[in-house]
MARMAR-433330 format. One line per field, with one value per residue (C-alpha): residue number from 1; residue in three letters; x, y, z. Coordinates in Angstrom, 2 decimals, always signed. Layout:
pos: c(NUM_...)
code: c(ala_...)
c1: c(X_...)
c2: c(Y_...)
c3: c(Z_...)
This chain:
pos: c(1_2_3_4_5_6_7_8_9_10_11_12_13_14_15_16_17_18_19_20_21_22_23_24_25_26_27_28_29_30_31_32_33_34_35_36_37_38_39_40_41_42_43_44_45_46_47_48_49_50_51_52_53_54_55_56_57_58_59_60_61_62_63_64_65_66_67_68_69_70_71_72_73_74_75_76_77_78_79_80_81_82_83_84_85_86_87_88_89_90_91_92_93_94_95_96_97_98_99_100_101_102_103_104_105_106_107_108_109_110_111_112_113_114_115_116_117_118_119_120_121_122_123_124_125_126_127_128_129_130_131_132_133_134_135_136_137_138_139_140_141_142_143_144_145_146_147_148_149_150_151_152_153_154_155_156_157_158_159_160_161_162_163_164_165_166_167_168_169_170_171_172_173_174_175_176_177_178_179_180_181_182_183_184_185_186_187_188_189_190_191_192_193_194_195_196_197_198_199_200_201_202_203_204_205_206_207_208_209_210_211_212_213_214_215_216_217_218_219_220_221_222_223_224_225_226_227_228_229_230_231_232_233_234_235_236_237_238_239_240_241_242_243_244_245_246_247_248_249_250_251_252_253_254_255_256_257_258_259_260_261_262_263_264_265_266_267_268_269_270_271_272_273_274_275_276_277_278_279_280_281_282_283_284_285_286_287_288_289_290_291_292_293_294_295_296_297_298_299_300_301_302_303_304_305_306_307_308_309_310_311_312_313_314_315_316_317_318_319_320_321_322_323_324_325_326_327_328_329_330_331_332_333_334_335_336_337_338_339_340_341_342_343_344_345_346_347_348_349_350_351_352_353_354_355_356_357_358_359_360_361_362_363_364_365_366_367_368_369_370_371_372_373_374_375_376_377_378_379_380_381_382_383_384_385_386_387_388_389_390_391_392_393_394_395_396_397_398_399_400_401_402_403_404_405_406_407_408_409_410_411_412_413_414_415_416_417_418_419_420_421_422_423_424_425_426_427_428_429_430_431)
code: c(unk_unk_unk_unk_unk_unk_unk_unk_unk_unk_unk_unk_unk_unk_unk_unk_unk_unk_unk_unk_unk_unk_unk_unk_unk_unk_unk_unk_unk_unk_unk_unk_unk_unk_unk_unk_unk_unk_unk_unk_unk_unk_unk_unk_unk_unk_unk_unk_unk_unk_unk_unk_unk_unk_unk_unk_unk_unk_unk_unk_unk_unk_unk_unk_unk_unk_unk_unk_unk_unk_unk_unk_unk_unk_unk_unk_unk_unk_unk_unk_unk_unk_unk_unk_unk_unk_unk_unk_unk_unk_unk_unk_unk_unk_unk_unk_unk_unk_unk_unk_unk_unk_unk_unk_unk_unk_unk_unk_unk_unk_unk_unk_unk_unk_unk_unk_unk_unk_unk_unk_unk_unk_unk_unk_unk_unk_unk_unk_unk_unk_unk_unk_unk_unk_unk_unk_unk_unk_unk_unk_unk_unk_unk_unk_unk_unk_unk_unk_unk_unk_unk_unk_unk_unk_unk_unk_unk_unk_unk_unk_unk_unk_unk_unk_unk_unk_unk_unk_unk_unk_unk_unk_unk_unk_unk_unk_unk_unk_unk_unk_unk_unk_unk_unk_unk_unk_unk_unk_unk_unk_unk_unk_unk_unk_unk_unk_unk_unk_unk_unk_unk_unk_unk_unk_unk_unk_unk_unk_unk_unk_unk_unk_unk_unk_unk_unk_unk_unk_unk_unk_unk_unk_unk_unk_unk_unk_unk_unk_unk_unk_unk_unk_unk_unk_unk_unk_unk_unk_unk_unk_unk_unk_unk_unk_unk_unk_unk_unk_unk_unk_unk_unk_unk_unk_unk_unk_unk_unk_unk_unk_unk_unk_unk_unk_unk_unk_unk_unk_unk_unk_unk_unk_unk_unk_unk_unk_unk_unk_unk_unk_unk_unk_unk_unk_unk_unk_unk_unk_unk_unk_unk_unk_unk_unk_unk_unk_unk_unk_unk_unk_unk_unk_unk_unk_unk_unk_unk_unk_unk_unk_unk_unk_unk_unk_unk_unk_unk_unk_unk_unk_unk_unk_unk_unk_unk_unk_unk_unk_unk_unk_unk_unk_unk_unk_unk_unk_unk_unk_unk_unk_unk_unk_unk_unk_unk_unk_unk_unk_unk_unk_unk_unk_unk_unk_unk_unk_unk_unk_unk_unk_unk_unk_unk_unk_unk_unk_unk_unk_unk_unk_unk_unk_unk_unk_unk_unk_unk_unk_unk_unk_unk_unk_unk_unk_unk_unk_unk_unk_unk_unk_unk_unk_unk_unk_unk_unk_unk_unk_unk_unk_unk_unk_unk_unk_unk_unk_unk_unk_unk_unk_unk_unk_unk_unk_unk_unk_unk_unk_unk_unk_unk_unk_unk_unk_unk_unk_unk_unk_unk_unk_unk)
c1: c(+22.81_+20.65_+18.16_+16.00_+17.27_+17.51_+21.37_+21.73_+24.46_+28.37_+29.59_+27.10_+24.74_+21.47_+19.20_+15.71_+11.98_+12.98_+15.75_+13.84_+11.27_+13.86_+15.25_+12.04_+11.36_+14.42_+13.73_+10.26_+12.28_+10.26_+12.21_+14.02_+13.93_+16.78_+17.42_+20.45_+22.55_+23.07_+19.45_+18.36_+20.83_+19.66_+15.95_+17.20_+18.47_+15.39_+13.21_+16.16_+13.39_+10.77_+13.26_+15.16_+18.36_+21.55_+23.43_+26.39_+24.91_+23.83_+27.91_+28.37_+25.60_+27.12_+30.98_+29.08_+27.35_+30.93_+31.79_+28.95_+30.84_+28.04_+25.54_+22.78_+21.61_+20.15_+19.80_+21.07_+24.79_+24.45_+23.70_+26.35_+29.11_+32.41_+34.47_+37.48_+36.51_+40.01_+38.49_+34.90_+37.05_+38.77_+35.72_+33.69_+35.60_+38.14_+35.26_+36.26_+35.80_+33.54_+31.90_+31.36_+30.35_+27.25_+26.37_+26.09_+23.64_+22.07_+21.26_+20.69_+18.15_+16.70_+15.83_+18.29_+20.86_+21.15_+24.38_+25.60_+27.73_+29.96_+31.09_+33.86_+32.34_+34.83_+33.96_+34.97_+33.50_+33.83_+34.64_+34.53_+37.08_+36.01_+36.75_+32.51_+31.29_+29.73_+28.98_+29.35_+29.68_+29.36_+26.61_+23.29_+21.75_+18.96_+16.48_+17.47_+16.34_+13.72_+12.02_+12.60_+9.28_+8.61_+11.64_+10.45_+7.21_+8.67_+11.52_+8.58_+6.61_+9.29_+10.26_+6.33_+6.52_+9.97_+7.95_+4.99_+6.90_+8.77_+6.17_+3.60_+6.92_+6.96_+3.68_+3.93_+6.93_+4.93_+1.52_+3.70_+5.06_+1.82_+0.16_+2.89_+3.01_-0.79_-1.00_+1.11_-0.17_-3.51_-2.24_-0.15_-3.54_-5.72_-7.98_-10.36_-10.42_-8.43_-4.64_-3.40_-4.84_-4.52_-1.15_-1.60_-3.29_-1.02_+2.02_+0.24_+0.01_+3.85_+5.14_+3.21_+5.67_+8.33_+11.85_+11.55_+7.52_+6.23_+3.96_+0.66_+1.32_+2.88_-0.62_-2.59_-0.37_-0.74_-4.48_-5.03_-2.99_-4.49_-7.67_-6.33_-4.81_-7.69_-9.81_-7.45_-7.36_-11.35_-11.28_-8.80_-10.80_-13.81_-11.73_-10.90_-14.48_-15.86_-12.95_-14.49_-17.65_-17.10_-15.35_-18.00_-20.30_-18.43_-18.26_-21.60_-22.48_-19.93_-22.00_-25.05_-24.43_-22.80_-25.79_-28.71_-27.80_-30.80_-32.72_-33.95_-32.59_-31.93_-29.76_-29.27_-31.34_-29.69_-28.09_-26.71_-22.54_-22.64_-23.43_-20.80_-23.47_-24.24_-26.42_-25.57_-28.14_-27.66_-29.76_-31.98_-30.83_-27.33_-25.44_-23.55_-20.56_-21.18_-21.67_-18.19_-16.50_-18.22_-16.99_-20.11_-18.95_-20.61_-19.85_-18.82_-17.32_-15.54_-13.69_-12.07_-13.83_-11.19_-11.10_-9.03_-5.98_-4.18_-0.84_+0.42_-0.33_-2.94_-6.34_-8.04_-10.43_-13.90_-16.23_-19.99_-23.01_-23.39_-27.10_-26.03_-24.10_-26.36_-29.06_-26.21_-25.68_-28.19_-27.13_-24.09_-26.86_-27.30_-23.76_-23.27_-24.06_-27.27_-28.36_-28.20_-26.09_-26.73_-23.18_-19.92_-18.25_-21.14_-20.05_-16.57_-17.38_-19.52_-16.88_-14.37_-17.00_-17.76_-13.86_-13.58_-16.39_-15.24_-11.87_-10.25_-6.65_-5.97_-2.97_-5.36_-7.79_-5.61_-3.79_-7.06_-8.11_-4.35_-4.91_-9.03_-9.36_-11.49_-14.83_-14.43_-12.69_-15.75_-18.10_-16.06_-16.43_-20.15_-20.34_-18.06_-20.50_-23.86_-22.26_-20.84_-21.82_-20.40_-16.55_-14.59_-12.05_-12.77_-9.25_-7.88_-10.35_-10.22_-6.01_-6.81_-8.77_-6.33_-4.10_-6.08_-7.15_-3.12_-2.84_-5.54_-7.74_-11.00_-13.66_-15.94_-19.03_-19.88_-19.91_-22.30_-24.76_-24.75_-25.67_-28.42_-29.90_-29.73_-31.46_-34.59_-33.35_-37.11_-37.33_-35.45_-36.39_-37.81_-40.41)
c2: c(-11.92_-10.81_-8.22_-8.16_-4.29_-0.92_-0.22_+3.68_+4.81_+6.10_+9.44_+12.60_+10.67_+11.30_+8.08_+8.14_+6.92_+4.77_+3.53_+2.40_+1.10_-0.88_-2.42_-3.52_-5.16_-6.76_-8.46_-10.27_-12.23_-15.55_-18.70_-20.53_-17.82_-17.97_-16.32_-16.45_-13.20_-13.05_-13.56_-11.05_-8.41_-8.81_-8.57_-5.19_-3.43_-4.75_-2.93_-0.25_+2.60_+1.76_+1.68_+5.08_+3.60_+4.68_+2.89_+3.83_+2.97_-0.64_-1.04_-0.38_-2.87_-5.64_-5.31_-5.72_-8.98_-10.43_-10.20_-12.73_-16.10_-17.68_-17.54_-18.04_-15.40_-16.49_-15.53_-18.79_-18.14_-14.32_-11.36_-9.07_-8.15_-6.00_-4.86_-2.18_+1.29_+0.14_-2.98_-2.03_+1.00_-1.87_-4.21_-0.90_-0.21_+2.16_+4.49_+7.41_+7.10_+10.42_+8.78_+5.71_+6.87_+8.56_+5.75_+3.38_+6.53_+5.87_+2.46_+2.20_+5.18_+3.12_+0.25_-2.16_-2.44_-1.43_-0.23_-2.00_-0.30_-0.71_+1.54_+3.01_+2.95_+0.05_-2.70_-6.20_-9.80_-11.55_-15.60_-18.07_-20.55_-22.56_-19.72_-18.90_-15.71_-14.59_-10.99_-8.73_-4.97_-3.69_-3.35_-5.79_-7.75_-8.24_-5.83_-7.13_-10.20_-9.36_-7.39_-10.34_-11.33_-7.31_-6.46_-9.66_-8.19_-5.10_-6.47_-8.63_-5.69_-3.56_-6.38_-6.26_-2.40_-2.41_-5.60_-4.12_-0.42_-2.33_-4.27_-1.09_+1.01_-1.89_-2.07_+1.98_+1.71_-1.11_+1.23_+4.30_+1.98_+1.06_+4.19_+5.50_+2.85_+2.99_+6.57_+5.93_+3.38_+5.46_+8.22_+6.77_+4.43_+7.38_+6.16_+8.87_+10.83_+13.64_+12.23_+15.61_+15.98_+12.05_+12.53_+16.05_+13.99_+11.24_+14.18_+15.77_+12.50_+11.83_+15.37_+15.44_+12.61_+13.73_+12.93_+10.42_+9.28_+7.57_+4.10_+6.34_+8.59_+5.81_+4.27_+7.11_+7.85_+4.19_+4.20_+7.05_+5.70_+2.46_+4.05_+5.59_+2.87_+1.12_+4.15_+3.71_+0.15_+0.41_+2.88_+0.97_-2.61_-0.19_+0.18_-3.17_-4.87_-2.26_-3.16_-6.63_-5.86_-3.94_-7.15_-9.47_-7.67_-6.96_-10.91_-11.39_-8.96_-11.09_-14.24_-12.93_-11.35_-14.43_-16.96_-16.13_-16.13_-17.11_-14.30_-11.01_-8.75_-4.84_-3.07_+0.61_+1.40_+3.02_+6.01_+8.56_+8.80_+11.93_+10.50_+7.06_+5.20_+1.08_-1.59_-3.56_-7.02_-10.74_-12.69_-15.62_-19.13_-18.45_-21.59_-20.54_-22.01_-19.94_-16.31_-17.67_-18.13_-15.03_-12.22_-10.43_-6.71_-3.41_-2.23_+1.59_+4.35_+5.76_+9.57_+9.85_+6.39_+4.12_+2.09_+3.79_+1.68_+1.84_+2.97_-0.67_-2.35_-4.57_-5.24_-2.26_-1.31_-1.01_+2.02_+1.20_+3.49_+6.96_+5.94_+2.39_+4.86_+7.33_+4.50_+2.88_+6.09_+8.94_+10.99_+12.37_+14.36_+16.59_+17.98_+18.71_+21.45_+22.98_+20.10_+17.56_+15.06_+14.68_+14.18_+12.26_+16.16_+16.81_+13.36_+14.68_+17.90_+16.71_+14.27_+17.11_+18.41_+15.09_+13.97_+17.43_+16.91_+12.95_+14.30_+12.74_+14.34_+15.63_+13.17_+9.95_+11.33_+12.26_+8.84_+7.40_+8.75_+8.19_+4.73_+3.57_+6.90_+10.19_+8.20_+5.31_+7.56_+9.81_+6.60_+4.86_+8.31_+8.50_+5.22_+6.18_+8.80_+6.33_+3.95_+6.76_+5.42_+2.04_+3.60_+5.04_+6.68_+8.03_+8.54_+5.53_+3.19_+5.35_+4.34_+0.60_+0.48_+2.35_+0.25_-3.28_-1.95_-1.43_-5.27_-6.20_-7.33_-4.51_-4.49_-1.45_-3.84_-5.61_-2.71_-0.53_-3.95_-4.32_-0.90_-1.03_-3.91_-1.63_+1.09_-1.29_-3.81_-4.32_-0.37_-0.57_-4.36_-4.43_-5.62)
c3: c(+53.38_+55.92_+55.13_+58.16_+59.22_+57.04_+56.60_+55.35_+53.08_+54.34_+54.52_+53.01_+50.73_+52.51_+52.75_+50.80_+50.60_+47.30_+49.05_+52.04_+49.55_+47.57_+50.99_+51.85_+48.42_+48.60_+51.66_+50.30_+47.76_+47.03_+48.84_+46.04_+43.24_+41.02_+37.52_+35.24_+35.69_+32.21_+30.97_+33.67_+32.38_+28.85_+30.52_+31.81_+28.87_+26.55_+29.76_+29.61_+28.77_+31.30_+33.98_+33.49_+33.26_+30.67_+28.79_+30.39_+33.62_+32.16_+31.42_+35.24_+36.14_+33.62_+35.42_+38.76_+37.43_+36.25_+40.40_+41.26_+41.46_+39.81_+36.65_+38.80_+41.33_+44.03_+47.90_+49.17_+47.67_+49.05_+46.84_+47.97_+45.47_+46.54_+44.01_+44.56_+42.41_+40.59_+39.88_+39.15_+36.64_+34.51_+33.89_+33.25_+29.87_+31.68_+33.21_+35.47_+38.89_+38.89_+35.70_+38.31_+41.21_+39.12_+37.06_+40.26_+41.88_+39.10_+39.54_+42.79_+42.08_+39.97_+42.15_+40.74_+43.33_+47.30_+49.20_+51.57_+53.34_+55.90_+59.29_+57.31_+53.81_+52.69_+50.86_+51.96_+52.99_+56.14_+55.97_+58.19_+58.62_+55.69_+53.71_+53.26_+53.15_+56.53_+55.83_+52.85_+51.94_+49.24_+46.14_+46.96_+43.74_+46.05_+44.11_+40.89_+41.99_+43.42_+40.36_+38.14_+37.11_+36.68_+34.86_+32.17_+31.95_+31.05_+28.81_+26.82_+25.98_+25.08_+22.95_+21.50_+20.89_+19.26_+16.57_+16.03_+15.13_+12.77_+11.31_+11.24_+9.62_+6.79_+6.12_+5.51_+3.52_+1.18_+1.10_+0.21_-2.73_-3.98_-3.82_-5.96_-8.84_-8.76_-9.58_-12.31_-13.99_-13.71_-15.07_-17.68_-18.55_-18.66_-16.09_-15.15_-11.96_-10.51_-9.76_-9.38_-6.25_-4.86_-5.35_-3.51_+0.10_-0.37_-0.11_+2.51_+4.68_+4.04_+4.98_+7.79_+9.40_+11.55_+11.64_+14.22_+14.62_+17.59_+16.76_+16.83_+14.42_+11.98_+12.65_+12.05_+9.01_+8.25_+8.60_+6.18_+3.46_+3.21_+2.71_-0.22_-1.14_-1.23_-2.94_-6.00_-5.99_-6.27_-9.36_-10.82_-10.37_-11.62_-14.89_-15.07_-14.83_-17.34_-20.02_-19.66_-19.44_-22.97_-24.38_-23.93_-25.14_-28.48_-28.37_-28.01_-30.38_-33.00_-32.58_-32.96_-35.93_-37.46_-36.00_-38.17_-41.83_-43.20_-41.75_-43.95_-42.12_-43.84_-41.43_-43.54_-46.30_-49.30_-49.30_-51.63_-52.34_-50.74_-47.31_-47.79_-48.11_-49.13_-48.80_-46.10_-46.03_-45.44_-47.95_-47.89_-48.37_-47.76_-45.46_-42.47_-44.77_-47.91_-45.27_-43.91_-46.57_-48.53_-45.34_-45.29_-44.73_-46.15_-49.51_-47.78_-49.66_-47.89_-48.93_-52.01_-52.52_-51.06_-47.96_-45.43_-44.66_-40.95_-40.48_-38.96_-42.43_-41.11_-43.04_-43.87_-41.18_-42.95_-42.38_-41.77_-43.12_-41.56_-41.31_-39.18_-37.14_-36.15_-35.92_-32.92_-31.73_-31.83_-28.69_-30.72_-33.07_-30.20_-30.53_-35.21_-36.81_-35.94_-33.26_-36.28_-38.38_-41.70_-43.21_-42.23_-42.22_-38.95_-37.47_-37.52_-36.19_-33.71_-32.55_-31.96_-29.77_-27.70_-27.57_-25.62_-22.92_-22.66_-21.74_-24.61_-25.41_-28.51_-28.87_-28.68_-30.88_-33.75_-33.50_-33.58_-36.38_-38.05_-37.07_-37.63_-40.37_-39.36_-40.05_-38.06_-35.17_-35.17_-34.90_-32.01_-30.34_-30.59_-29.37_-26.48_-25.67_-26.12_-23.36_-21.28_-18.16_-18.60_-19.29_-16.76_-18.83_-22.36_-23.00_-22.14_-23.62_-27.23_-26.49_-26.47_-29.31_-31.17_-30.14_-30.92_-33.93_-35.01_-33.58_-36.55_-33.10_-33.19_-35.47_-34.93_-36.65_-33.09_-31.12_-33.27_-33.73_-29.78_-29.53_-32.22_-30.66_-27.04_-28.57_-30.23_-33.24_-34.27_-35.29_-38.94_-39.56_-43.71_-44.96)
C-alpha cells in the first residue's frame, strides 16, 4: 500500500482533522513491524474502554480481520482489506447494513482503521499478472498497526485495573466477614466496649457503597474497614492477654501458697459464727508430703452451716473467711451498708451494687452465685472490682469462672492470696 498522499472519503462523508491525523500516523509505521491479527484484536477489546469503541463495533472490526489473508499484519503483504457490505453482513453475525455502516464510522473514528476509497466508492484490488495485489480499496489496517505498541500499553493496564478491582473487592468481601464474626464473638463473650455502635460505623461504611463502585471508593471503603477491623482485633487481643495475665497469676499464687509449709503463717484470726468465720493456719513441722496429703483448706461455715455444693456435682467449692476477704479486697467496703462491711449479708449487698457499675448482667451473676454459692460469688466480685484495671470485661470474665468452676477447674483460694500479697502480706503476719 502506498500511503505517501491523503485519500478523502466517497460521496457526502466530509473528511476530518482525526482522519488526516490517523493517515499521517499510519504512514510512520516502523519498517518490519508485524503483530498477530488475532493477539492485536484481543489487545483491542482488553483497551476496549480507553479507546471509545463498542462492542458491536469490535464484532465489525473482528469480520474485517478474518479478510486479511494472513495471521500476521504487516505492511509488506499490504494492509488493505475489501470486503462486499454482503460479505462484511454475514461474517458480522447477520448485522444490518445501516447497523454497519455506523459501526465501521465508528471505528474509523476511532483511529483504528482508514478508508480507502476509490473514484466511485467501490471496493476492489488491482493484480498484476501474477495474480499480486497492486492496489487496494477498501478499509486500511494501517492504523491498527500502527498503534500497536499503544493499544498494548493500554490493553496491559486495563488488564492491571480490572486485577487489582478484583483483588481490592476480595479483600472487602473478607474484612466485611471478619468484622462481622468479630462482633459476635465479642458480644456473645461479653467483651467490654460499645458494639452497638461498631456495628452502627461498620453499617454506615457498607451502605454508603453504591450499586456499582468505582476502585476508589472500594479503597476508601476498604481503608476504613480495616481500621476497624483492626480496632476490634486490638480489644479483643486486649482481652486475651489479660485472661492470661489473670491465669498466671492464680498459678503463681498456687505455688506459693503450697511452697512454704513449714512457715507460721496466720492468715485470718478467729472470728465469731456470725461472721462464717475459722481458723485458717499452716503449722510448724509439717512435710510438704504430710500438707499434701492432709488438703489444707479453711474450716468455713458457711450459711446454714454446710458447705455450699455447685449445681454440676463437682467438689464443693469452699468459702474462705469474710475477714481473708475483705483483707484481699478492701475497696468493696466503700460500697455495704453505711460505707462498711461487717457481715457476709453487706458483702452480698455490696456486691449487687459493684456487679451493677462493672456491667455485670443479672443473668451471669445469679448463675454465678447458683454455681460458686452467694458467698463465694460476692468475693469473686470484690476481687473483680480490686483488679479492675487489669479486666476488660467484668461480665465475661465472672462467665468463665462460672464456667471453670462448673468444670471442677477454679479455686477462688489463689486469687484472694495473690491479692493479699498485692495489697502488703507482712500487715496480718502473727506473732
Amino acid at each position: 500500500m502506498d500511503n505517501a498522499y491523503v485519500t478523502t472519503p466517497f460521496g457526502r462523508r466530509a473528511m476530518s482533522l482525526g482522519m488526516l491525523a490517523s493517515q499521517q500516523l499510519a504512514e510512520a509505521i516502523e519498517p518490519g513491524t508485524t503483530r498477530n491479527k488475532w493477539k492485536l484484536f484481543r489487545a483491542v477489546c482488553e483497551a476496549r474502554p480507553a479507546l471509545g469503541v463498542t462492542d458491536r463495533a469490535l464484532t465489525v472490526l473482528d469480520a474485517l480481520l478474518t479478510f486479511y489473508p494472513n495471521d500476521e499484519i504487516s505492511e509488506e503483504r499490504g494492509l488493505v482489506v475489501f470486503p462486499s457490505n454482503a460479505q462484511l453482513s454475514i461474517r458480522a453475525r447477520g448485522m444490518t447494513a445501516a447497523t454497519l455502516r455506523r459501526h465501521l464510522a465508528v471505528l474509523v473514528d476511532a483511529g483504528l482503521i482508514l478508508r480507502r476509497d476509490s473514484a466511485n466508492g467501490k471496493r476492489y484490488a488491482r493484480r498484476d499478472r501474477a495474480g499480486e495485489v497492486e492496489e487496494a480499496f477498501g478499509f486500511s489496517l494501517a492504523p491498527l498497526l500502527a498503534r500497536a505498541v499503544e493499544i498494548e500499553t493500554l490493553a496491559a493496564q486495563a488488564l492491571a485495573a480490572r486485577e487489582l478491582f478484583k483483588r481490592t473487592k476480595e479483600r472487602l468481601t473478607i474484612c466485611r466477614r471478619d468484622i462481622a464474626k468479630l462482633i459476635e464473638v465479642a458480644i456473645d463473650e461479653g467483651i467490654d466496649g460499645d458494639w452497638q455502635k461498631v456495628v452502627a460505623i461498620y453499617r454506615a461504611i457498607i451502605d454508603g457503597l453504591p450499586r456499582s463502585p468505582g476502585i476508589e471508593t472500594l479503597a476508601s471503603a476498604l481503608d476504613q474497614l480495616s481500621l476497624l477491623r483492626e480496632e476490634i482485633v486490638n480489644r479483643l487481643n486486649f482481652k486475651d492477654k489479660s485472661n492470661k495475665m489473670i491465669a498466671n497469676e492464680s498459678q503463681i499464687g498456687r505455688h506459693i501458697q503450697n511452697s512454704n509449709p513449714e512457715s507460721t503463717y496466720e492468715l485470718e484470726p478467729a472470728l465469731d459464727d456470725e461472721q462464717g468465720g475459722a481458723n485458717f493456719s499452716l503449722h510448724v513441722g509439717e512435710s510438704s508430703a504430710a500438707l499434701a496429703d492432709r488438703k489444707i483448706t479453711p474450716n468455713v461455715r458457711s450459711r446454714g452451716g454446710k458447705q455450699f455444693e455447685g449445681s454440676g456435682g463437682q467438689e464443693p467449692l469452699k468459702s474462705f473467711p469474710l475477714g481473708l476477704v475483705m483483707q484481699a479486697c478492701p475497696e468493696i467496703s466503700a460500697y455495704g451498708p453505711g460505707g462498711q462491711v461487717s457481715s457476709w449479708r453487706d458483702l452480698m449487698s455490696a456486691a449487687v451494687v459493684v456487679r451493677s457499675m462493672l456491667g455485670v448482667s443479672p443473668s451471669a451473676y445469679q448463675e454465678a452465685c447458683s454455681t460458686m454459692g452467694p458467698e463465694n460469688a460476692a468475693s469473686v466480685i470484690a476481687c473483680i472490682l480490686e483488679r479492675g484495671g487489669h479486666i476488660n470485661s467484668a461480665g465475661g470474665y465472672l462467665r468463665d469462672l462460672t464456667r471453670r468452676t462448673e468444670n471442677g477447674e477454679f479455686a477462688i483460694g489463689p486469687m484472694l492470696m495473690s491479692l493479699v500479697r498485692a495489697n502488703g502480706p507482712g500487715r496480718r503476719r502473727a506473732g
